[in-house]
Structure formats: C-alpha cells, structure tokens
C-alpha positions in Angstrom: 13.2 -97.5 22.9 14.8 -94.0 24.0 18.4 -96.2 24.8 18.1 -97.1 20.8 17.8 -93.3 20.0 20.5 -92.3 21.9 22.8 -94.6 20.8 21.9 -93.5 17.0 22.3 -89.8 17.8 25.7 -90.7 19.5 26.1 -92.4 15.5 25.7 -89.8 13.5 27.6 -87.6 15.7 30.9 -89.6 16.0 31.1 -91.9 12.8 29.2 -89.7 10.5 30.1 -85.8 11.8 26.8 -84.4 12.1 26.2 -80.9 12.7 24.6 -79.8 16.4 21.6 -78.6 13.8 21.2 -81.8 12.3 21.2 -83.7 15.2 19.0 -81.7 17.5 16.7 -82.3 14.1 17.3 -85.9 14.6 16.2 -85.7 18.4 13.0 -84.0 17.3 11.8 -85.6 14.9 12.7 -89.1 16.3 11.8 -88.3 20.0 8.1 -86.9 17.9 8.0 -90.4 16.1 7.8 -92.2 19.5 5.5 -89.8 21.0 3.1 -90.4 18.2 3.5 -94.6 18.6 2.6 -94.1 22.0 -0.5 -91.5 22.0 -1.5 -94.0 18.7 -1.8 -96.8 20.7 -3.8 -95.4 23.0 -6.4 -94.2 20.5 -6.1 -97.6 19.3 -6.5 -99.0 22.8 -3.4 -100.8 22.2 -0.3 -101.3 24.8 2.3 -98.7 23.3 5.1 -100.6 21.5 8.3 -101.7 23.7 10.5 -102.4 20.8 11.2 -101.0 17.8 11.5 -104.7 16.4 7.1 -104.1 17.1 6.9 -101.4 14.2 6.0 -101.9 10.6 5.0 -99.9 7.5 1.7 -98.9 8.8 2.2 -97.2 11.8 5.0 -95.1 9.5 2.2 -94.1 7.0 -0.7 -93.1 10.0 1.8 -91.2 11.2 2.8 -89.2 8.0 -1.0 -88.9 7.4 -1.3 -87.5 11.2 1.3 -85.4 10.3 -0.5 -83.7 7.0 -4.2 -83.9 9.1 -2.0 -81.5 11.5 -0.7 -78.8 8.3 2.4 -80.0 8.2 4.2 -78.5 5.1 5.1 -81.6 2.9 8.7 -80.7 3.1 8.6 -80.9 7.0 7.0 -84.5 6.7 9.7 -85.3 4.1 12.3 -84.7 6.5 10.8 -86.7 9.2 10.3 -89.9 7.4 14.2 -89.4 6.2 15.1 -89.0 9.8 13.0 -92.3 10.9 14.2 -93.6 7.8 18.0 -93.2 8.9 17.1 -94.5 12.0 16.0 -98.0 10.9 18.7 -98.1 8.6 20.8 -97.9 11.5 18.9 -100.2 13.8 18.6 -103.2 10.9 22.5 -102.8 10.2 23.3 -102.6 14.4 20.7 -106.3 14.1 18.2 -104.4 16.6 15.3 -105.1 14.0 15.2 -108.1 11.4 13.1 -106.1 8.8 13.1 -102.3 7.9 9.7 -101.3 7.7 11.3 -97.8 5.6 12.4 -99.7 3.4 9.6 -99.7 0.3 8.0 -96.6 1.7 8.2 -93.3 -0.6 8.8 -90.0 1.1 6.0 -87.3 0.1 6.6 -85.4 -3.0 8.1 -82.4 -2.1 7.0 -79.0 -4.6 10.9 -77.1 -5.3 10.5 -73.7 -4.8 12.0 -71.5 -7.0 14.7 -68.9 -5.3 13.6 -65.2 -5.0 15.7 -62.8 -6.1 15.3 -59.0 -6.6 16.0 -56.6 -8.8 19.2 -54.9 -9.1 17.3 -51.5 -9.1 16.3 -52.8 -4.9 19.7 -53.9 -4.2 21.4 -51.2 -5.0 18.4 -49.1 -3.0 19.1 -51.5 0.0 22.8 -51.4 -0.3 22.5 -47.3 -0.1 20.4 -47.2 2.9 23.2 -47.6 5.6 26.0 -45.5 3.7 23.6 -42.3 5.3 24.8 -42.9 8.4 28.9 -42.5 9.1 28.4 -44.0 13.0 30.2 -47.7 13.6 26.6 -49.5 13.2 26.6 -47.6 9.7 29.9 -48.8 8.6 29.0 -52.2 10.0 25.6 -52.7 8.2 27.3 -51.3 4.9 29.7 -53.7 5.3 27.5 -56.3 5.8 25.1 -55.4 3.0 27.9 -55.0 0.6 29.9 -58.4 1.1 26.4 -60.6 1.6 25.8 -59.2 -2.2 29.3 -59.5 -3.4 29.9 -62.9 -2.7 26.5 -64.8 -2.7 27.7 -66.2 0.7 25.4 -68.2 2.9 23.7 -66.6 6.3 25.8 -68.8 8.3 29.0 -68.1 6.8 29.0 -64.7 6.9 28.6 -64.5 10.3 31.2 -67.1 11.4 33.8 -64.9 9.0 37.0 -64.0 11.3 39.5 -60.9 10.2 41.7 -62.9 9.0 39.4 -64.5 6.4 39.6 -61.5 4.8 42.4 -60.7 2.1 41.7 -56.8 1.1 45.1 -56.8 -0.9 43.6 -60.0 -3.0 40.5 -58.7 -2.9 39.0 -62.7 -1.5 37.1 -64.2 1.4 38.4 -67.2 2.8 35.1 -69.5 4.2 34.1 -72.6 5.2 30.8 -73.9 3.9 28.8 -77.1 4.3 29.9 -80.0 4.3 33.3 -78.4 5.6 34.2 -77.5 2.2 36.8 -74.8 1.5 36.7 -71.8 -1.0 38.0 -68.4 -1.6 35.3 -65.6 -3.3 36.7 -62.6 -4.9 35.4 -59.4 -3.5 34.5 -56.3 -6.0 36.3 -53.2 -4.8 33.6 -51.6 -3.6 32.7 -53.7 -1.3 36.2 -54.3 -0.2 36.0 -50.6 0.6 33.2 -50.7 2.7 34.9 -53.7 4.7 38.2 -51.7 5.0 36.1 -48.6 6.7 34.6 -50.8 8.7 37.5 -52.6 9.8 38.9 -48.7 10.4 36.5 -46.3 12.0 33.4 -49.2 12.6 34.9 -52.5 14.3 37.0 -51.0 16.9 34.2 -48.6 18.5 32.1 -52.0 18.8 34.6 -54.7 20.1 34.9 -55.1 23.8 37.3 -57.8 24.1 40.7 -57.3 22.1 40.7 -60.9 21.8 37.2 -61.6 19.8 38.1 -62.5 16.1 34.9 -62.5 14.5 34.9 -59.9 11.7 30.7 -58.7 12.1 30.2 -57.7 16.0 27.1 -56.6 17.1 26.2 -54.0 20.1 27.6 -55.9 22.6 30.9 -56.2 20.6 30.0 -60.0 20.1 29.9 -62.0 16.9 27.0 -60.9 15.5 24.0 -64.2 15.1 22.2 -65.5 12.6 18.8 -64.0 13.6 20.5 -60.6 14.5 21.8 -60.1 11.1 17.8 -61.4 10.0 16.9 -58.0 11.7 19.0 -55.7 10.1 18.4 -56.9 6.9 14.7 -56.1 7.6 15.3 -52.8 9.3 16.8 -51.8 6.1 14.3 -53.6 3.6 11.3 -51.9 5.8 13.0 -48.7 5.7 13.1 -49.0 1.9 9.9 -50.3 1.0 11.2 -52.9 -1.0 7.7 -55.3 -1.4 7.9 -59.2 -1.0 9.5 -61.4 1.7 13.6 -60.2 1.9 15.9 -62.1 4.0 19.6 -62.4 3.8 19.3 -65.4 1.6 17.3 -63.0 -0.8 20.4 -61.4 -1.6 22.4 -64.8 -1.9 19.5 -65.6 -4.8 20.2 -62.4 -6.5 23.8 -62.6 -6.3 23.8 -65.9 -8.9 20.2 -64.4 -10.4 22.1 -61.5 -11.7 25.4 -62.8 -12.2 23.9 -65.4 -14.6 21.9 -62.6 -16.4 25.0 -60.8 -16.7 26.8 -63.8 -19.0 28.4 -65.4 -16.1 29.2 -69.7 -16.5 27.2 -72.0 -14.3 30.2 -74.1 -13.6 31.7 -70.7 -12.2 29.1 -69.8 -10.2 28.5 -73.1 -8.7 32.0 -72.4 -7.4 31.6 -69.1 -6.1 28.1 -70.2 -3.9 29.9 -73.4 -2.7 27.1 -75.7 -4.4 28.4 -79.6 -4.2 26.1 -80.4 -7.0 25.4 -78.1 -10.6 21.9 -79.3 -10.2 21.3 -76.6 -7.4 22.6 -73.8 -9.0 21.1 -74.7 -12.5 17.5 -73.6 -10.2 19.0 -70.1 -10.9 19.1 -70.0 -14.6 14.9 -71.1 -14.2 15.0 -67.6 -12.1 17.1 -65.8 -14.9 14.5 -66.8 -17.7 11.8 -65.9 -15.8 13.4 -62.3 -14.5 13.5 -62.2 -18.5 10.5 -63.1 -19.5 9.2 -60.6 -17.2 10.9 -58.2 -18.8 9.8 -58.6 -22.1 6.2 -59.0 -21.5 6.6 -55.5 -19.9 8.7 -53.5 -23.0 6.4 -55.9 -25.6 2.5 -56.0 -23.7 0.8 -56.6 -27.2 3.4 -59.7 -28.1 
C-alpha cells in the first residue's frame, strides 16, 4: 500500500508541480491514514487491509471521528480527508481501485476565521521600535518592518526577496507568490528609505559571502528564515506591549485592513496581496466594518 503512496507523491510532484510543503503534507497525512487502518484493525481484531481496493466509506468516517476524539482542529481534519481524497482520485483514474470510497463523503465544515489586523496607532509604534538603534540589525529590522507593512507581502516572500527584486528608482518589488504568479508592489518612500540604509550601512556589515543574493540576511549573513523573521517580529511586539497574538502575517492583514479603510478598490488590492480569487480579499472589507463599528460604539456609547 506504501508502493501506491509513493507513486502518487511522485504524481503530484512531476505532473502537477507541488510544492516540497505540500507534499511532505501529503506524506503525513497519507502515511497517518494507513497507520490508523492498521492500528483499526487491530482494535477490530481484524487482519490490517493489504489493498487499498479493501477500503470503503466507513473506515474514512472512523477515522475522521478518531481524528476529532483526538482534538483535532476541524480545519486539520479537513485537510486530511482532501489529501486522502486526492489520493483515491488518483488511484480510481491509475484503475488501482474500481470505486472511490471519497467520493459522496463531505469534508467537515470548516469555521473562517476572520484576519487580525491592528491598529494603525500599534503599527506605527512597532515600525518605530527598531529606528532607536542605528547598528546593521537596526537598519535590517527597520527594513524589514517597513516593507512587510508597505506591501502586504506574504511571510514567505519576503524572505526569498533577492537585491535585485528591488527597484528604489521605481519605487516597486518584484516577487513571486503562490502558485508562481508574478507581480510588482509599489513601495511608499519611506519605506524605500529604510531599504536604501539598509542596503548602505546594514547589509554589508552582515553578509559573509559576496556571492549571497538574498536581500534580509540574518547574523550569520544568511538569508534570513521564516521562523527567524517570526522572532523578531515578536521581539519588537513584546518590547512594545502591543496585546493580542502579532505575527508577520498580522501586518499583511493590516496592510489591506487599512488600505480598504483608507478608500482603496478591492480589485486593486487583490492585486497588490497577489490573491487569485476577489473572494479572499473581500474577508478584509468584513475586518474594515468591524474596525468601524468599533469605532463608533466607542465615540457614540449611548447609540
């Protein structure tokens, strides 16, 4: 049953283009799916299943209700019955299984969260912090800060931004986003000024290797990670005081929070965070009315 697993991961990785993420997620949750037939048929003091041809629509439900009995969040079990989903797909279209036992089943109902975004009043509290210190870290982080805000860019992309990405002259960002899709974001000038000191006084103290293009080093003179730019951000938030749960997508959220407040079009902000749908970014004007609503209740207490 592993040999059928493989040859699906090998799949979606040379026909379809799946990310290294998406199919380690695959692996998981497909390599947790047959764990969970086998340690079933045990309790069931059954012989564990030798083909996948063996499994139907109830051992997919007991295993999405062993997954809930275990706290899983119902967005973790959604993704798990799309990934076994997928697989079966692919098994009935390869003709390893006659029937797709996915087929009529519904994935659990997943509650949307809406974004959160914070007040301009913290941003610009969190954007000061670093500018107190002139040292390369300080011009880095201020940097960093400044062009996370600026262009609502994801986590990911910022970090895998090269020098040449950036156009200070234009004022833009070059990136690519999911899905491999291509855009340019326009930069304000302050925050091109913050990446032009950096790129002046910060970047050459940290780099090591003449040869590294990524545009955010850390320490080591390396491109700076995804969980390393997670710290700073909470270095600076703790620092601050700002309350709530801030990561680097916070300031993502309040980029197209605030930039809707401020009168901007939905169609031009769906172009600006690279969303493929309008559906996603329309989330943010739910945030806007309710950043507004806030507001009101606070200047009119008695209305």
């Amino acid at each position: 049953m592993q040999e059928q697993i493989d040859e699906f991961l090998d799949y979606v990785a040379t026909e379809r283009g799946y990310s290294e993420n998406t199919l380690a997620a695959y692996r998981n949750d497909l390599g947790q799916f047959a764990e969970f037939l086998s340690d079933y048929s045990t309790q069931k003091k059954k012989e564990p299943p030798t083909e996948w041809n063996q499994i139907d629509k109830n051992h997919i439900v007991d295993y999405m209700l062993a997954m809930k009995e275990r706290g899983y969040a119902s967005s973790t079990v959604a993704r798990k019955v799309a990934a076994t989903k997928s697989f079966f797909h692919f098994l009935k279209e390869e003709g390893s299984v006659t029937d797709d036992p996915t087929l009529k089943l519904e994935s659990p109902k997943v509650k949307k969260h809406l974004p959160k975004a914070i007040s301009i009043e913290d941003v610009e509290r969190l954007l000061a912090e670093p500018t107190k210190s002139d040292s390369a870290k300080g011009l880095r982080d201020t940097a960093l800060l400044e062009t996370l805000y600026a262009t609502g860019l994801r986590v990911s992309e910022v970090v895998s931004l090269n020098i040449e990405d950036v156009d200070l002259e234009t004022g833009t960002i070059y990136c690519i986003g999911k899905g491999d899709r291509e855009r340019v974001v326009p930069v304000y000038d302050q925050a091109a000024l913050t990446i032009d000191a950096y790129l002046k006084n910060g970047r050459p103290v940290l780099v090591r290797n003449s040869e590294e293009k990524a545009l955010f080093l850390n320490h080591r003179g390396e491109r700076l990670t995804r969980q390393g730019l997670w710290l700073i951000i909470k270095q600076y938030v703790d620092t601050v005081g700002i309350e709530g749960d801030v990561t680097p997508h916070t300031l993502r959220h309040s980029f197209a929070t605030h930039m809707l407040h401020g009168g901007a079009k939905l169609r031009d902000v769906q172009k600006l965070l690279g969303h493929a749908n309008i559906s996603t970014t329309q989330v943010y004007t739910q945030v806007t009315q309710d950043h507004l609503r806030e507001a009101y209740n606070v200047a009119h207490p008695r209305a």
